[in-house]
DRENMARLO-925546 format. One record per residue (C-alpha): x, y, z; residue number from 1; residue in three letters. Coordinates in nm, 2 decimals. Layout:
<sites>
+--------+--------+--------+-----+-----+
!      x !      y !      z !   n ! res !
+--------+--------+--------+-----+-----+
!      X !      Y !      Z ! NUM ! Ala !
...
+--------+--------+--------+-----+-----+
</sites>
This chain:
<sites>
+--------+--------+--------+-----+-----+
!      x !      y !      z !   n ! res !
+--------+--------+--------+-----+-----+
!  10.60 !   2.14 !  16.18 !   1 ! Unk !
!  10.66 !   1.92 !  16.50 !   2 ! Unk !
!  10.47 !   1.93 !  16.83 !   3 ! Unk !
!  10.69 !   1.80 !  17.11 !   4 ! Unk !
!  10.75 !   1.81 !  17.47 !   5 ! Unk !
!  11.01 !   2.13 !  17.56 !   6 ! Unk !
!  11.16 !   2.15 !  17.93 !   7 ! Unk !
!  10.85 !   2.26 !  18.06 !   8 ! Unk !
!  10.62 !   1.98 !  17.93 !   9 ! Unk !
!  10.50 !   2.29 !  17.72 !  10 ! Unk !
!  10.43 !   2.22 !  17.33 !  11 ! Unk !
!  10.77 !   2.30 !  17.15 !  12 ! Unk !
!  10.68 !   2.41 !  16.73 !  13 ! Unk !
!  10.93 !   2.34 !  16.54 !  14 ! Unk !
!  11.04 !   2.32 !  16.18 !  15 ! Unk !
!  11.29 !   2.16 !  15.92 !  16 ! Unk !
!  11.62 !   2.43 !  15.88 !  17 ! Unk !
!  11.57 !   2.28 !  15.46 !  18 ! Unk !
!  11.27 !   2.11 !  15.28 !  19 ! Unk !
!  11.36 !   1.77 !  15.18 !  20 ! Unk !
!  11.29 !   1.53 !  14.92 !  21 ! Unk !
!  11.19 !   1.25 !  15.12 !  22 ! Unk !
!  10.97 !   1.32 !  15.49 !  23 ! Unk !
!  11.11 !   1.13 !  15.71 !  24 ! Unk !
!  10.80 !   1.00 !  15.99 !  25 ! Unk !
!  10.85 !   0.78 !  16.32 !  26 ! Unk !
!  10.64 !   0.73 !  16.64 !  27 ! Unk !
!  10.66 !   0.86 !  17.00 !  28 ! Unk !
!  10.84 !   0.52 !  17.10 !  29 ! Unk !
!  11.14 !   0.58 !  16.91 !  30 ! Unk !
!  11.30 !   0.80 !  17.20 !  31 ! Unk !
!  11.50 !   1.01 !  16.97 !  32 ! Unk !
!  11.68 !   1.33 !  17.11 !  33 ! Unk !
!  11.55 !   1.66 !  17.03 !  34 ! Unk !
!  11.78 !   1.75 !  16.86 !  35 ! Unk !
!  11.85 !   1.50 !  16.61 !  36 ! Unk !
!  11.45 !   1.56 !  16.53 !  37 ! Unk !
!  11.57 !   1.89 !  16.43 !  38 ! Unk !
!  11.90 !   1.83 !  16.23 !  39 ! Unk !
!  11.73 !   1.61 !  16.03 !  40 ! Unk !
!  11.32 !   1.71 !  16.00 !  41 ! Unk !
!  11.20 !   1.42 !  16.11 !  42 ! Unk !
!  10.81 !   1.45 !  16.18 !  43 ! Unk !
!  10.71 !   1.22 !  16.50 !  44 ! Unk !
!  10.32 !   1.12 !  16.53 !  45 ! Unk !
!  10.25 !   1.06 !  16.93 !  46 ! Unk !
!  10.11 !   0.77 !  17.04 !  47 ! Unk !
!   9.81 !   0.80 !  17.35 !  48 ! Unk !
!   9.82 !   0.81 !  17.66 !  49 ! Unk !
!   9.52 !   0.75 !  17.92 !  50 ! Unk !
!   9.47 !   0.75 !  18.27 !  51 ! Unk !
!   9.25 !   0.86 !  18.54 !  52 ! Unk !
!   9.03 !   0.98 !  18.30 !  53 ! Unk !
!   9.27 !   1.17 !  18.06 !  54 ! Unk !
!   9.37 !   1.11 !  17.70 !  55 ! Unk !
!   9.73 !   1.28 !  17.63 !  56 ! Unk !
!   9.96 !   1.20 !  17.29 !  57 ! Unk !
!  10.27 !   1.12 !  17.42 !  58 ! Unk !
!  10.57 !   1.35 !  17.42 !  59 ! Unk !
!  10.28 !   1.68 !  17.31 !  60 ! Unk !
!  10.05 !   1.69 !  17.59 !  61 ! Unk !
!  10.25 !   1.50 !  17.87 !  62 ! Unk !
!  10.65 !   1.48 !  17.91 !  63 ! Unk !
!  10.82 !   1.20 !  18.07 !  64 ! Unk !
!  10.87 !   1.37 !  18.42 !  65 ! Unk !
!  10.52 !   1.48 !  18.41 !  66 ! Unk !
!  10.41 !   1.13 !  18.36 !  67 ! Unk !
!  10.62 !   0.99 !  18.60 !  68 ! Unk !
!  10.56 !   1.22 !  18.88 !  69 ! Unk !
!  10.15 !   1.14 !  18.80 !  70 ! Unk !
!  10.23 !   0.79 !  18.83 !  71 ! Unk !
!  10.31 !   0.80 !  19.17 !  72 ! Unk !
!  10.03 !   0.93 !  19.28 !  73 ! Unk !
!   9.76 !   0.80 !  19.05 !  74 ! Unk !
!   9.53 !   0.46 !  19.18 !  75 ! Unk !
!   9.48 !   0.41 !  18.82 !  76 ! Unk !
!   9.66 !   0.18 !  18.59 !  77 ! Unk !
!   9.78 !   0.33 !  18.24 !  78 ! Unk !
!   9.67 !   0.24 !  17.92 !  79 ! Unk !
!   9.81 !   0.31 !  17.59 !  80 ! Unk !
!   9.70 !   0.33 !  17.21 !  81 ! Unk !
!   9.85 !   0.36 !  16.87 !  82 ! Unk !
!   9.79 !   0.64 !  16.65 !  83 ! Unk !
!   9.45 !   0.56 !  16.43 !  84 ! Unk !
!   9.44 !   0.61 !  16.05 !  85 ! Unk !
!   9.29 !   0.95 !  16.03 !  86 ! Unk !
!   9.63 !   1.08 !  16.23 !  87 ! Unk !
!   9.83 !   0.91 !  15.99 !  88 ! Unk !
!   9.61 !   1.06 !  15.65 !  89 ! Unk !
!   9.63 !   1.35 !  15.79 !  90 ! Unk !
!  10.04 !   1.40 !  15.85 !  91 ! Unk !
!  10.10 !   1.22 !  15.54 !  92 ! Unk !
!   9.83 !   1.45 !  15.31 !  93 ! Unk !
!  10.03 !   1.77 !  15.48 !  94 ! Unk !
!  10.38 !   1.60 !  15.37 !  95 ! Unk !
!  10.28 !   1.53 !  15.04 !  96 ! Unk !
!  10.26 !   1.91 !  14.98 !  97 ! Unk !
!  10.60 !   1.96 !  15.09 !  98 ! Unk !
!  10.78 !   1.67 !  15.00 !  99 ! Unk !
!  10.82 !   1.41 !  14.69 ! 100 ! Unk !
!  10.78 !   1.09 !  14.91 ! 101 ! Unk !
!  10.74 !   0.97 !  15.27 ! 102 ! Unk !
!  10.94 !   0.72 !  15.46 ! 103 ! Unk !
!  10.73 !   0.65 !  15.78 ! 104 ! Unk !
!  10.91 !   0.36 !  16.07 ! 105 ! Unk !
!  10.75 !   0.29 !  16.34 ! 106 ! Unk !
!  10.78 !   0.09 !  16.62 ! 107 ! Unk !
!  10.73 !  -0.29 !  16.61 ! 108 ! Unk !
!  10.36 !  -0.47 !  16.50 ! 109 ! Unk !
!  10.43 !  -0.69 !  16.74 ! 110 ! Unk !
!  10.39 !  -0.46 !  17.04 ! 111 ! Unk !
!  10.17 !  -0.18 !  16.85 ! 112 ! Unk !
!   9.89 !  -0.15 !  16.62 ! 113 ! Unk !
!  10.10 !   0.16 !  16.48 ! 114 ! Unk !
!  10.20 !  -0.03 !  16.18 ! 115 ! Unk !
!   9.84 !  -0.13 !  16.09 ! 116 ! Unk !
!   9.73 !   0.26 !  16.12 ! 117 ! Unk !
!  10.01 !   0.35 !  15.86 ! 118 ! Unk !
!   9.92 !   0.12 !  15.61 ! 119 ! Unk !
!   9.54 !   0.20 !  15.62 ! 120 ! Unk !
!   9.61 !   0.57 !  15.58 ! 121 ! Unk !
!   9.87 !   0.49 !  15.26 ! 122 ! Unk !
!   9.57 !   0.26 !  15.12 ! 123 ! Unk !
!   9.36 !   0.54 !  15.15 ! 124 ! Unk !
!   9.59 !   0.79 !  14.96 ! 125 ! Unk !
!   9.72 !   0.55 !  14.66 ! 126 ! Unk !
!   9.84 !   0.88 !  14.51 ! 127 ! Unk !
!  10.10 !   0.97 !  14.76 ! 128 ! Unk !
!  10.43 !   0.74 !  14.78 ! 129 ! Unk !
!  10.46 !   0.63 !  15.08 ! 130 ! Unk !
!  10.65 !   0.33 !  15.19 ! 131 ! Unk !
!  10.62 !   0.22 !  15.55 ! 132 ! Unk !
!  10.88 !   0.03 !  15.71 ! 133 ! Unk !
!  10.83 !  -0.20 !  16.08 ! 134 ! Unk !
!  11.15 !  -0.15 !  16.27 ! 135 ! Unk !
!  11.10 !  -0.46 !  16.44 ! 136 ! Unk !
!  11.17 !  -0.28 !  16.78 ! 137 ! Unk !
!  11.10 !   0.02 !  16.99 ! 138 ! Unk !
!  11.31 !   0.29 !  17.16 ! 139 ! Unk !
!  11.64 !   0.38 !  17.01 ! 140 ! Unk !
!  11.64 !   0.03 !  16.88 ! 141 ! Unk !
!  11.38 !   0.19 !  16.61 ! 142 ! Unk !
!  11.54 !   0.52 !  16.64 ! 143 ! Unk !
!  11.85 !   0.39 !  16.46 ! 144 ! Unk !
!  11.62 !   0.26 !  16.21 ! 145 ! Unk !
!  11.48 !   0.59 !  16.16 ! 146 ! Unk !
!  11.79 !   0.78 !  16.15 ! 147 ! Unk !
!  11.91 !   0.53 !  15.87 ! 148 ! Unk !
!  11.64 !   0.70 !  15.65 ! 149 ! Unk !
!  11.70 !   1.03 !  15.76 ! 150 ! Unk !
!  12.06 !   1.06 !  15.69 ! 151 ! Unk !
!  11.99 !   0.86 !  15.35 ! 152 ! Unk !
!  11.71 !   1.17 !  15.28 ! 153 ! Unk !
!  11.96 !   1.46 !  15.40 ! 154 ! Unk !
!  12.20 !   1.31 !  15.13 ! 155 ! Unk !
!  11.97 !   1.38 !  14.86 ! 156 ! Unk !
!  11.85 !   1.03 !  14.79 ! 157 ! Unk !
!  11.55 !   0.92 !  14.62 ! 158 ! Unk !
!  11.23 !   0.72 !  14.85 ! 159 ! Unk !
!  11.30 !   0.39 !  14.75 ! 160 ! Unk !
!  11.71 !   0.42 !  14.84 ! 161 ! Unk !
!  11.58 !   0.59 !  15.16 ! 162 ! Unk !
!  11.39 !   0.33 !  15.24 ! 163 ! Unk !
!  11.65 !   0.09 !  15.15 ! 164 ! Unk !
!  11.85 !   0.27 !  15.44 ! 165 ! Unk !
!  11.64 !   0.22 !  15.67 ! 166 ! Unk !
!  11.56 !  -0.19 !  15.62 ! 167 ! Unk !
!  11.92 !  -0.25 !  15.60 ! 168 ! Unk !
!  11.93 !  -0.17 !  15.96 ! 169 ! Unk !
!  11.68 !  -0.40 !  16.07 ! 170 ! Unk !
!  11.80 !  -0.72 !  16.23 ! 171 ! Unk !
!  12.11 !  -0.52 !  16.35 ! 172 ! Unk !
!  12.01 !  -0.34 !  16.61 ! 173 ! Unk !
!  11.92 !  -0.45 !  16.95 ! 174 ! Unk !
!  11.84 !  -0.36 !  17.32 ! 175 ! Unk !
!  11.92 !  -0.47 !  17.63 ! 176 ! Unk !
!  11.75 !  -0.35 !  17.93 ! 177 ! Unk !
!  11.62 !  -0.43 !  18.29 ! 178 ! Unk !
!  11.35 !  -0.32 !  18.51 ! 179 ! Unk !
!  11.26 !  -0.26 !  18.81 ! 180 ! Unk !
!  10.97 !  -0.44 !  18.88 ! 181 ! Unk !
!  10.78 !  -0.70 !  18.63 ! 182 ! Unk !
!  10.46 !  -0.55 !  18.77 ! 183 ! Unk !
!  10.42 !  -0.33 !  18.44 ! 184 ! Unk !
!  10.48 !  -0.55 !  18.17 ! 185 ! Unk !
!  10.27 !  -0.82 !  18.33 ! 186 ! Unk !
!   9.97 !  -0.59 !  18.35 ! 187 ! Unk !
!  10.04 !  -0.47 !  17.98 ! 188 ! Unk !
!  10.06 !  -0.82 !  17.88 ! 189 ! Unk !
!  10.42 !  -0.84 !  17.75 ! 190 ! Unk !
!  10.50 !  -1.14 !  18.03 ! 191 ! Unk !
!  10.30 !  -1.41 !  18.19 ! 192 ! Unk !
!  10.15 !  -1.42 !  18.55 ! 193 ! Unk !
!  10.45 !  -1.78 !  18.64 ! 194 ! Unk !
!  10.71 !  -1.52 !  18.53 ! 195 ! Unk !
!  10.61 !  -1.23 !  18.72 ! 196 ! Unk !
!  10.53 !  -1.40 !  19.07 ! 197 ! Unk !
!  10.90 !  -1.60 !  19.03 ! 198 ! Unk !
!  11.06 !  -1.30 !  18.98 ! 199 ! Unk !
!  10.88 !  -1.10 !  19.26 ! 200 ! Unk !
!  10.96 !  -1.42 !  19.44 ! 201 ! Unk !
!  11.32 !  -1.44 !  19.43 ! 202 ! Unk !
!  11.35 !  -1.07 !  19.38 ! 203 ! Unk !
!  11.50 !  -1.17 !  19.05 ! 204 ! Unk !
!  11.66 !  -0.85 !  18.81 ! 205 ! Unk !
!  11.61 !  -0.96 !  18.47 ! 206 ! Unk !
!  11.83 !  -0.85 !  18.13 ! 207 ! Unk !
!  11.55 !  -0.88 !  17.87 ! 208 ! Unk !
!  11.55 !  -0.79 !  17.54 ! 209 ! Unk !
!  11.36 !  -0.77 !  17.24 ! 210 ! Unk !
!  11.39 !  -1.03 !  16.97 ! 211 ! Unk !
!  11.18 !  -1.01 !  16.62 ! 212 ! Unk !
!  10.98 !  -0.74 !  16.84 ! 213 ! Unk !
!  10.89 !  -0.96 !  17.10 ! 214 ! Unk !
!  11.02 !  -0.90 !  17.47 ! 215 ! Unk !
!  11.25 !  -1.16 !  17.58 ! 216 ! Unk !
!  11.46 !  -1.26 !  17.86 ! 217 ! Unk !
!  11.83 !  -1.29 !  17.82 ! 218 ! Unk !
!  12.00 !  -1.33 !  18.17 ! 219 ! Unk !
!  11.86 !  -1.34 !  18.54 ! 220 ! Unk !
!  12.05 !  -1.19 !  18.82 ! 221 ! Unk !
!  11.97 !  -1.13 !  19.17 ! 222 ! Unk !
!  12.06 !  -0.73 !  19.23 ! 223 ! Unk !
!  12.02 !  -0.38 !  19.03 ! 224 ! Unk !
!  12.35 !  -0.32 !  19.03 ! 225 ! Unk !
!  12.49 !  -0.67 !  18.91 ! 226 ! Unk !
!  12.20 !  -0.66 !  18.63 ! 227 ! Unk !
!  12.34 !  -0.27 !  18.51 ! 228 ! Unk !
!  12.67 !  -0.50 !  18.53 ! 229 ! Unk !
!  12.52 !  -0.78 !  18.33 ! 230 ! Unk !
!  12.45 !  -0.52 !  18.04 ! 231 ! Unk !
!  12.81 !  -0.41 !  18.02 ! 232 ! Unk !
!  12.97 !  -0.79 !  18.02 ! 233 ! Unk !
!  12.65 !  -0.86 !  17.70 ! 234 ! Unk !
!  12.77 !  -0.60 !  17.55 ! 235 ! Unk !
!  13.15 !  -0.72 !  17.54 ! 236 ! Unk !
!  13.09 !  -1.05 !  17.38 ! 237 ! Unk !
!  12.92 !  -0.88 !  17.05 ! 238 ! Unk !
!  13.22 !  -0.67 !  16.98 ! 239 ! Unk !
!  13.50 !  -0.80 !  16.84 ! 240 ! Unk !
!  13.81 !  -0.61 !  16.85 ! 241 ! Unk !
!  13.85 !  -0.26 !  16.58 ! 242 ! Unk !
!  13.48 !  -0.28 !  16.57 ! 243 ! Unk !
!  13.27 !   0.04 !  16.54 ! 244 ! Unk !
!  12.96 !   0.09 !  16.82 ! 245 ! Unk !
!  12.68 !   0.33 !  16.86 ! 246 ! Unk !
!  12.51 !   0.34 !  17.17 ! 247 ! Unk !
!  12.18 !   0.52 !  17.33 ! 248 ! Unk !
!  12.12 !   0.51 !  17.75 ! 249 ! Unk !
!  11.77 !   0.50 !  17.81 ! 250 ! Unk !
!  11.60 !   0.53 !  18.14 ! 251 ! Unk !
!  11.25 !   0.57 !  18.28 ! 252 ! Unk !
!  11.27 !   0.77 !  18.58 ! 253 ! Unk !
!  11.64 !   0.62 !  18.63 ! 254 ! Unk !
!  11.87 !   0.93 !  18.51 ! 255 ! Unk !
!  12.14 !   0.89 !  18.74 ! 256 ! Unk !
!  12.15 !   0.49 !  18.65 ! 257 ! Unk !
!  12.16 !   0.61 !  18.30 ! 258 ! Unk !
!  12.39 !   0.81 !  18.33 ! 259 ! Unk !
!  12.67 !   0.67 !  18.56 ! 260 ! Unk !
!  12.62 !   0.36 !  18.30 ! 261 ! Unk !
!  12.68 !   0.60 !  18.04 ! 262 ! Unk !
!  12.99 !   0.73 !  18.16 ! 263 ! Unk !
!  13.08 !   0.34 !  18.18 ! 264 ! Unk !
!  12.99 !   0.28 !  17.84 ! 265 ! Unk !
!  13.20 !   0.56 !  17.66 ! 266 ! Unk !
!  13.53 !   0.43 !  17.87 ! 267 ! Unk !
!  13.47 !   0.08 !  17.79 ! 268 ! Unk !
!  13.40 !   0.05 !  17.46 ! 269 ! Unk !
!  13.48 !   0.45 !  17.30 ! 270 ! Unk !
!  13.13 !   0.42 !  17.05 ! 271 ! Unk !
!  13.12 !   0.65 !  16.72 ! 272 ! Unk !
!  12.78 !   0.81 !  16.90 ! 273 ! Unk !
!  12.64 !   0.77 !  17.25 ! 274 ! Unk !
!  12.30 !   0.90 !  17.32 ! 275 ! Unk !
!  12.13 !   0.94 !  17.65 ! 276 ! Unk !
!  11.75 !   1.00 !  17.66 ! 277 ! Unk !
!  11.41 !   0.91 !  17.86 ! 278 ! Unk !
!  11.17 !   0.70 !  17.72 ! 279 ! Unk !
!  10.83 !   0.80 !  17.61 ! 280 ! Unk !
!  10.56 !   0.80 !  17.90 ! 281 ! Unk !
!  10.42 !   0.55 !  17.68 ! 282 ! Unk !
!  10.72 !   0.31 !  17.65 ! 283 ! Unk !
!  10.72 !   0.38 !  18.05 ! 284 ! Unk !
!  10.35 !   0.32 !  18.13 ! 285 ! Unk !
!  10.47 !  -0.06 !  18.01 ! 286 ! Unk !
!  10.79 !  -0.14 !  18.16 ! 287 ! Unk !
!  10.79 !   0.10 !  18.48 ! 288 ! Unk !
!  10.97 !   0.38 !  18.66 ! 289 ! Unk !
!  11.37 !   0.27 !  18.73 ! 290 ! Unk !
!  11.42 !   0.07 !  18.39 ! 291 ! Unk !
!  11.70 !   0.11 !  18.23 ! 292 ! Unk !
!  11.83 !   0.01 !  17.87 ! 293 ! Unk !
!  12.08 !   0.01 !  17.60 ! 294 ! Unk !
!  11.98 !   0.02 !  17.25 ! 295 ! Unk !
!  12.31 !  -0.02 !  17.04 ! 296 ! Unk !
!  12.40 !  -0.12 !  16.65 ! 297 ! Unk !
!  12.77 !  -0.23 !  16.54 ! 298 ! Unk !
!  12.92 !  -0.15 !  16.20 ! 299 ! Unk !
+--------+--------+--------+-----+-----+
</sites>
């Protein structure tokens, strides 16, 4: 069973269309579309969410434009927190009963303690195979990750070639994305206090990305729309001609970015899959309202 947020912000229950033989578990952060959860059974534990006061797990209690619309008003900064262990024993004792192994991946260690939960929980239940795997990213970065393993598992494969799938990924997949302000990740600690004031500075629109999980800048530009330009142009030089590209659009509060880039996307370079989602309001209480990003993986 999966708890997730529905059009309304409302608690969506959902459940596998087949049993499998491998469960199939990622985070909050991986930004997946709703309905790849529920082609392939994948079973997402939330991440937290507090503020003024409130605790909510992300995507179950509070949905992106909830979160967003909040943000405007709130004086309060957000905070954020990985799932503890107890969450993970107790998805991963409830899987064991219907499944013969779990594949869990999960956003990066280096921007989560999400990992660390995981592994306490599976030390804790030595009797259930369970073989954890750090995608080395976040958002659809991961989420490709994760989808590796579930399309290994709806094939029928055992855990260990399930979670073969899903390392093999690793390394190859990236994302590109800018923001709006570097207020956000400065105050979540993901850039330094010289960074933020030069950018504010010289009203600077940064391509970052994330390398080895670790946020990192990749090009500086001067305006939004050269920087959404900037991503396409990045893009170009990793694909060599007759190569095969899968793409995912992610925005925070930036849907009609998004999607115009989209649109831009498909008739440049014609991908295999193109996805356009939000990100998490916990992925967004870090990097702000108006980023916008590409996560993408070549054949």
């Amino acid at each position: 069973m999966h708890l997730l947020y529905g059009n309304n912000g409302q608690e969506d229950i959902m459940n596998p269309a087949s049993p499998q033989q491998v469960a199939i578990v990622t985070d909050s952060t991986a930004d997946l579309p709703l309905d790849l959860i529920n082609k392939y059974g994948i079973h997402v534990i939330p991440l937290y969410l507090i503020m003024s006061g409130n605790t909510w797990r992300d995507g179950v209690d509070i949905s992106p434009a909830k979160f967003y619309e909040l943000l405007k008003t709130s004086p309060d900064f957000p905070k954020t927190s990985q799932p503890n262990e107890a969450d993970f024993e107790g998805l991963f004792s409830k899987l064991s009963r219907e499944a013969d192994g779990i594949v869990a991946v999960l956003i990066s260690n280096e921007l989560s303690g999400t990992v660390a939960s995981a592994l306490a929980a599976r030390a804790a239940l030595p009797d259930i195979p369970i073989e954890i795997v750090d995608s080395r990213g976040v958002s659809m970065m991961e989420g490709y990750v994760v989808l590796s393993a579930a399309r290994a598992a709806a094939q029928g494969e055992d855990l260990q070639s399930v979670a073969a799938a899903a390392r093999a990924l690793i390394g190859r997949t990236h994302v590109y994305f800018i923001v709006d302000t570097f207020e956000y990740l400065h105050r979540g600690g993901r850039i330094g206090a010289a960074v933020k004031l030069l950018g504010s500075a010289l009203n600077i629109k940064p391509v970052l990305e994330i390398v080895d999980g670790v946020v990192k800048p990749l090009a500086q530009v001067r305006t939004r729309h050269k920087a959404l330009n900037k991503v396409n142009e990045l893009l170009e030089k990793q694909i060599s001609p007759g190569q095969k590209i899968h793409i995912s659009v992610i925005n925070v509060a930036a849907a009609e970015d998004a999607s115009r880039l989209k649109d831009e996307l498909v008739a440049r370079f014609q991908p295999v899959e193109i996805y356009e989602t939000d990100c998490s309001p916990v992925l967004g209480a870090h990097v702000g309202p108006g980023t916008v990003g590409v996560a993408f993986y070549i054949e």
